[in-house]
N, C-alpha and C positions, 0 to 999 in steps of 0.2 A: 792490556787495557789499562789507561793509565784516568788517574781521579783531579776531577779540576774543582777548585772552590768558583764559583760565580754566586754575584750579587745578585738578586733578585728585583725586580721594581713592584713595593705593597700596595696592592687594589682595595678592591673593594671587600666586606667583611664577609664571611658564613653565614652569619646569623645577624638577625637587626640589632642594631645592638652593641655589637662585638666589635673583637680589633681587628684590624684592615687583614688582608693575605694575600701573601703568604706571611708568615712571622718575619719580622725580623732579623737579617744576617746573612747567611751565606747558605747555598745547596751545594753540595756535590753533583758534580755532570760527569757524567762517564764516556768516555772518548774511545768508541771500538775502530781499530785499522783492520783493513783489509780487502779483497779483491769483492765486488759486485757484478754480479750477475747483467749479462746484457740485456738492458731492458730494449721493449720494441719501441720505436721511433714514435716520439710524443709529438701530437701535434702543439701547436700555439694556439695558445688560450685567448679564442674575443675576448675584445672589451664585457660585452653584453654577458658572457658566460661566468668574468672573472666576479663582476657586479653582483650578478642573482646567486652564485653558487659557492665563491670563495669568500669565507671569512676570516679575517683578519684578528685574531685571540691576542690580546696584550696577556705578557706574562702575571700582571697584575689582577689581571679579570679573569684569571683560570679559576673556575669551583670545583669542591673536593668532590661535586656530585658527577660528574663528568668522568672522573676517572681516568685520570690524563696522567698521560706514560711523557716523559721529558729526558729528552736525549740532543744533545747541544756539545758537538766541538767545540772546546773554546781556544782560544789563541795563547799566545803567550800567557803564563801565570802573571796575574795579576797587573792584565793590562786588559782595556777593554774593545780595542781597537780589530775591526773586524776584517778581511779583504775584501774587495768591491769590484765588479766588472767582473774580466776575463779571467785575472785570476780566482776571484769564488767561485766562478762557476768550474774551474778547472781542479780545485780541490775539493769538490762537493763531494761525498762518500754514497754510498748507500745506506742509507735507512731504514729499520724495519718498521712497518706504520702497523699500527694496529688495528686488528678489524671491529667495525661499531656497527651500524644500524644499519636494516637495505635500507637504497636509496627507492625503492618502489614496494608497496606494501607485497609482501608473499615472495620477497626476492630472496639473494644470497647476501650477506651480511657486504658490506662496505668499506673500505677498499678489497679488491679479493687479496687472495694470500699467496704470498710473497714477498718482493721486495722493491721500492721503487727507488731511483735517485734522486736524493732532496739538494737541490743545489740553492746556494744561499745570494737575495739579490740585497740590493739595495731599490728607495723610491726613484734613482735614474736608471735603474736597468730594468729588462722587458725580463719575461720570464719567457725559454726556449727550448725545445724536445731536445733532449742526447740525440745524435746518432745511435741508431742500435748496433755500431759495429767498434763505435769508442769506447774504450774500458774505463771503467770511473778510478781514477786514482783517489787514493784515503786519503782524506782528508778530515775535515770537522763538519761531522751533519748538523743539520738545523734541528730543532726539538720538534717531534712528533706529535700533533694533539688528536687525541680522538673525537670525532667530532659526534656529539651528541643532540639533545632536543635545547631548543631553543629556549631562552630566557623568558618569559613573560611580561611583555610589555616593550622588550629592547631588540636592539639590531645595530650592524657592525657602525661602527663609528665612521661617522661623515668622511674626517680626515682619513681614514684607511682605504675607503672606498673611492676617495676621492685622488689618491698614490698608485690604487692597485688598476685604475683605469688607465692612470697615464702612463702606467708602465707596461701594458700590454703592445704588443707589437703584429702585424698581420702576421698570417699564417706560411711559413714557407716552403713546410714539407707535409708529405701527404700525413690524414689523418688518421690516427691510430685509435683503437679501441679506451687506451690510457692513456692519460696524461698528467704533467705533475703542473700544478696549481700554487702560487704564493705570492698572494698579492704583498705588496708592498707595505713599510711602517716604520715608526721611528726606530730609532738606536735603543731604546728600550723596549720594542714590540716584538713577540714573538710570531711565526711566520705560520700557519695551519696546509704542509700537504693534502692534496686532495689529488686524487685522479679523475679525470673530465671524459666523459665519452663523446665520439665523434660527433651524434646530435645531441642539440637543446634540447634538453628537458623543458616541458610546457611548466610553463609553472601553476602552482598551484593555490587555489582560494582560503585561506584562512578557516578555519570550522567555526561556525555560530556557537557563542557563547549561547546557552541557556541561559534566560532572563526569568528573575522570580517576582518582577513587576507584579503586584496585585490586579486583577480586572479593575477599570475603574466602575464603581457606583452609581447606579442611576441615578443622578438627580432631580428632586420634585419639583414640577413646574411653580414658579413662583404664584399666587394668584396676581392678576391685574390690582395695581394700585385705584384706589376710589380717585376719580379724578375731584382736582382739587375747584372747589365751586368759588367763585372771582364773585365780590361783593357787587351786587348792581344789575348781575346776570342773574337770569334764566334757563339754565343749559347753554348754548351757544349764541344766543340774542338776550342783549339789552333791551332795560326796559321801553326806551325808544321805542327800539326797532317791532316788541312785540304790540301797543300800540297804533304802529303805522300800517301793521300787518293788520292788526283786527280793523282799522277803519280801512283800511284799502275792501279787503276781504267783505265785510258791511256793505261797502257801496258797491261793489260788485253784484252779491246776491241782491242787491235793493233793485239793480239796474234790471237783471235779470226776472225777476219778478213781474217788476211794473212792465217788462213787455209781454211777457206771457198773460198778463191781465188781460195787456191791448189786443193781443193775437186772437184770445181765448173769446174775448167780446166779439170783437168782430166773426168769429167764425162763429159763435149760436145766434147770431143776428141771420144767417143765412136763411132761406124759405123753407130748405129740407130743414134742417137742422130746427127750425121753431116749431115744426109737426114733429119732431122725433119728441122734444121736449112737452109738446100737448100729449104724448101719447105717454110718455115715462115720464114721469113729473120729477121721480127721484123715489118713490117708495110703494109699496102696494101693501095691499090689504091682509090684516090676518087673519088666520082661520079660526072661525067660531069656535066661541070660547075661552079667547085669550085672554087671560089677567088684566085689568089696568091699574095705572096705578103702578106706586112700590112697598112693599109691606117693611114694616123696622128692619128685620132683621138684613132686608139685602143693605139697608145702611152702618149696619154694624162691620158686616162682610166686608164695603167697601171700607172703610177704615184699617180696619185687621191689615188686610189685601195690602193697602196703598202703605201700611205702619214697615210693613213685613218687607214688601219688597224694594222700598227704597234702603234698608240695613242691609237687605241679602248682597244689592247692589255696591253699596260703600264694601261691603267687606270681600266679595269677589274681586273689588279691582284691588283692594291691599292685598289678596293672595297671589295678584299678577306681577305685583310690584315691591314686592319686600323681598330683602336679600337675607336678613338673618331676624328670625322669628324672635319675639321679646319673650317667647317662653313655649314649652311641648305640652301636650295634653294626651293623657296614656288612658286610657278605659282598665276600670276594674278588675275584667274580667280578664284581662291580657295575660298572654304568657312569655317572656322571653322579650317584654317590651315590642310582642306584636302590636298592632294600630295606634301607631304611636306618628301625634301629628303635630300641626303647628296649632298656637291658641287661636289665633285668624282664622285658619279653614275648621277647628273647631266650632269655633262661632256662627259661622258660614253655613255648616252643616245645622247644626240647630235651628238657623231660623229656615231652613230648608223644611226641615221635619214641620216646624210649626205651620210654614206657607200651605204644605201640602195637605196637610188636616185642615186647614181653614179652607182649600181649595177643594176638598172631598165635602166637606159641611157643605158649602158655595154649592157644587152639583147636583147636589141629592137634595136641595131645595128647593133648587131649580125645575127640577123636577116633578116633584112632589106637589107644588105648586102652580105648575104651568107655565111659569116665568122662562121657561125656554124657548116659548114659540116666539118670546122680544128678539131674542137672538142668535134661534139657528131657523136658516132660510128654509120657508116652505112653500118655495115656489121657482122655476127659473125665471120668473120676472125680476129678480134678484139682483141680474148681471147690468139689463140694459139699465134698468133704474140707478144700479150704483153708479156707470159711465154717466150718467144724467146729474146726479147728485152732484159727482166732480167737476164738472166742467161748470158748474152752477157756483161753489164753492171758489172755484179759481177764477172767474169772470166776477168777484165778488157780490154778487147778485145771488145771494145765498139761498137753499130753500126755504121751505117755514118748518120751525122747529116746533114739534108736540112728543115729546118727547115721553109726557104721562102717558100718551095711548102708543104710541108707536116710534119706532126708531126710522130714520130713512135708510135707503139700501146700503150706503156707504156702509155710515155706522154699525149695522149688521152683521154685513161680512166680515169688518173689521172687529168686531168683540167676540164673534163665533172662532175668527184666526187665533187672537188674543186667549180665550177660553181653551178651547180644544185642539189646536193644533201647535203654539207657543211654550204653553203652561206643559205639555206632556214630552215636547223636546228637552226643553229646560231641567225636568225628573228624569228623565229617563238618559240623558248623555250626564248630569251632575253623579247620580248613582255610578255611571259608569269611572267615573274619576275622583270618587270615593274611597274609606277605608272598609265598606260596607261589600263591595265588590267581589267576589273571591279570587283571588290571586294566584292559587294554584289549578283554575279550570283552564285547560292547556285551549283544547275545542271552542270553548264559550268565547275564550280572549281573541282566538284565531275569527272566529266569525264576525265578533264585535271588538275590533282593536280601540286602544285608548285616544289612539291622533284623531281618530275618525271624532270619539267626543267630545275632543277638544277641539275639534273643528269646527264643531257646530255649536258648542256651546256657549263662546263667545258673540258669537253672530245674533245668536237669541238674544243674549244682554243687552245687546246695541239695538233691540226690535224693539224691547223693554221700556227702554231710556226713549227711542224716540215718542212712541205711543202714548207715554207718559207727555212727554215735551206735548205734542199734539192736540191729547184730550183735554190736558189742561187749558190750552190756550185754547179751544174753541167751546170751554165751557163758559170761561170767561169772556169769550166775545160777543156769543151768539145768544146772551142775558143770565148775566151770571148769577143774580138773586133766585127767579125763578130753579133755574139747573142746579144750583146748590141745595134748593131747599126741594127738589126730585132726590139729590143723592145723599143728603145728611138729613132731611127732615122730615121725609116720605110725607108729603103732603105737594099740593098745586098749589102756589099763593105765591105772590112777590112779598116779599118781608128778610129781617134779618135774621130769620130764625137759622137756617141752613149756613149761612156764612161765619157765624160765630159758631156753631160746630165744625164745618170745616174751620176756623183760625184756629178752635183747642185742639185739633188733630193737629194742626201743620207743629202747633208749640210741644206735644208729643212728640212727634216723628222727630224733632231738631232735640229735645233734650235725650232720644234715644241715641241720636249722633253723634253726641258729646260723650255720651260716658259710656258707647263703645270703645274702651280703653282697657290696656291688659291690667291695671289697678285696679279696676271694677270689674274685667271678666274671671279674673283669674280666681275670687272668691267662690264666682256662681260655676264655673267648670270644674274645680274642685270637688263641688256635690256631688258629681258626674264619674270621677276618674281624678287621675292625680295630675299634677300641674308639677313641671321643673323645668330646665333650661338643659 
């Protein structure tokens, strides 16, 4: 065995950091002669084989984790020149390669053992099986690398890859179990034996990196921006356009009107139709006994009444309409900041409470009195007279109003609606969508769910608002002295007596409008329970 010094060409470092390797200078190669073993007839390595399975190791990118055994004939001392073609391949030696890693999980380590012939090419020569019946004469084997696990992140160099393909040659003797493998590299690369079996190996997918990506975070939906209100507008119309809209709208219901007059005349002009009207005039008679007249106190009533429910009304639509309350209103008694509500639907409730006691006083007077027989029907003459009334009313040809002694049918049915059937919706679905409710009756809630009283309970508002619009305007049409000084004066007489009480109610009811305001309620709920935001 004879010792060669060779140069080394220095890569890349051990450590980050550090200096290149190998160090520095010169290695010893040890040069063994001798007879090799006949290896069995190697096939010729594809392209495709030499590509996916031979790598190409520069001496300079050998790592000390690999464990790489290096054994390299060198030539003449101190020359670097190597042989090429026919001759390397004729003085190639045999080799002992080292065994490393199966090539298949659960195999036998890689290459097996024994010994192969490392024959040395160049990037113009193909790489080609011995004969297995040629004896390898000694020569200078090529260095051995063990090949081990892969770099992370790297793969063989372009340029190697791109020598060890064009140096492949088809195949021209049958295929053998083993073969020897070395792609192609510069003058300073060193060559990685491998033995290739007869088939390709499938190749294989890369393992999934575990990723320690955090889940992303739900994010909270933005609220809707307040859309931004345009000087001049109205919501989406101009002041124009709202204008054009109410006069168009105006003369519509005007047009419509005046032909229902015409329709309405000419049909009670008919012959039936003027005997239906001699027989139902529009009102009948009440039964002995009846009150006439109105005592003070139903004029008090109606004040209270009319004071109450125009507030209840402004402040239900600010609970339908406001987005963030100017302040909460908590009850004393509260625990945990149960019945904790907004100052509007407190307010709301209050004049609830107050309407209802005025409205139970109102009943039980009625009563007590006799003043009921004005207003709940005691008869089915009731029906046709009311149809008589209407059609009287909408042909402008109005009934006669005595309103001291008797109400006509219309009116009747419609204060009995108003009274008993309106008034006890309005309590009985507001309760329901109160803090007064109980919340935890599972049964109670299932029987009477909250949609159902909010279905209905706005519908009553708008019964409210109209009956209101109505009575007023046919109080004042149909002699508004007289009918004022029935409902504020309790007396029969035309004078001003009644109209100047209704005007100090209407300047009531406006100055209660005004300083429904959370500045002013906020003191009076306070007494009640505590007030904050």
């Amino acid at each position: 065995m004879a010792t060669y010094a060779r140069t080394l060409r220095r890569g890349l470092p051990r450590q980050r950091g550090g200096d290149a390797w190998p160090p520095q200078g010169e290695a010893p190669v040890d040069v063994a002669a001798g007879s090799v073993e006949d290896p069995e007839p190697a096939a010729v390595v594809s392209e495709a084989t030499v590509v996916s399975e031979a790598t190409a190791v520069s001496e300079a990118t050998v790592l000390p984790e690999t464990n790489v055994a290096v054994t390299e004939a060198a030539a003449a001392p101190g020359s670097e020149v190597r042989p090429t073609g026919e001759a390397a391949a004729a003085a190639a030696p045999a080799g002992s390669v080292r065994r490393g890693l199966p090539r298949v999980r659960g195999g036998e380590p890689w290459p097996p053992s024994g010994t192969v012939p490392v024959a040395a090419s160049t990037p113009a020569e193909s790489v080609a099986a011995e004969p297995a019946s040629a004896p390898a004469p000694a020569a200078a084997a090529r260095p051995a690398v063990r090949r081990g696990l892969p770099r992370p992140g790297t793969a063989a160099p372009a340029a190697t890859r791109a020598a060890a393909a064009s140096d492949v040659s088809q195949p021209t003797a049958p295929a053998t179990p083993d073969a020897v493998e070395q792609p192609a590299a510069a003058a300073s690369v060193a060559t990685v034996p491998a033995v290739q079996p007869t088939a390709a190996r499938p190749s294989r997918a890369p393992l999934a990196r575990p990723t320690s990506a955090r889940p992303a975070a739900p994010t909270r939906p933005r609220p809707p921006s307040a859309p931004v209100r345009k000087p001049g507008r109205f919501g989406d119309y101009t002041s124009g356009q709202l204008v054009g809209s109410a006069v168009v709208g105006g003369f519509g219901l005007l047009l419509a009107a005046t032909l229902a007059v015409v329709v309405v005349a000419w049909f009670i002009g008919l012959p039936f139709m003027r005997d239906f009207l001699e027989t139902y005039p529009g009102e009948y008679e009440l039964p002995e006994g009846a009150p006439v007249g109105f005592p003070a106190w139903l004029g008090w009533q109606h004040f209270f009444n009319v004071f109450l429910i125009v507030l209840i009304i402004r402040s239900g639509l600010q609970i339908r309409t406001e987005k963030r309350p100017p302040a909460y209103w908590t009850p004393r008694w509260s625990k945990g900041g149960q019945g904790r509500i907004s100052l509007n639907a407190w307010f709301h409730q209050s004049l609830d409470i107050l309407w209802i006691v005025n409205g139970v006083i109102f009943v039980v007077l009625l009563f007590v009195t006799g003043q009921w027989m004005r207003i709940v029907p005691t008869s089915w003459e009731v029906f046709p007279n009311a149809i008589s009334a209407t059609l009287q009313y909408v042909s402008l040809d109005w009934p006669t109003e005595n309103g001291w002694v008797n109400y006509n049918s219309l009116q009747q049915l419609t204060y009995f609606a108003t009274v008993f059937l309106a008034a006890p919706l309005a309590i009985i679905t507001g309760v329901r969508m109160s803090g007064i409710w109980p919340k935890n009756a599972k049964t109670l809630n299932r029987i009477y769910p909250v949609e159902w009283a909010r279905a209905v309970h706005f519908p009553v508002m708008l019964y409210f608002v109209a009956f209101i619009i109505v009575h007023v305007g046919l109080v004042l049409a149909t002699g508004a002295l007289r009918n004022l000084n029935h409902m504020y004066g309790a007396q029969d007489a035309v004078n001003w007596v009644g109209f100047w009480i209704f005007f100090a109610s209407l300047v009531v009811i406006a100055v209660g409008w005004v300083a429904a305001r959370p500045s002013i309620l906020a003191p009076i709920a306070g007494l009640f329970g505590k007030v904050g935001r």
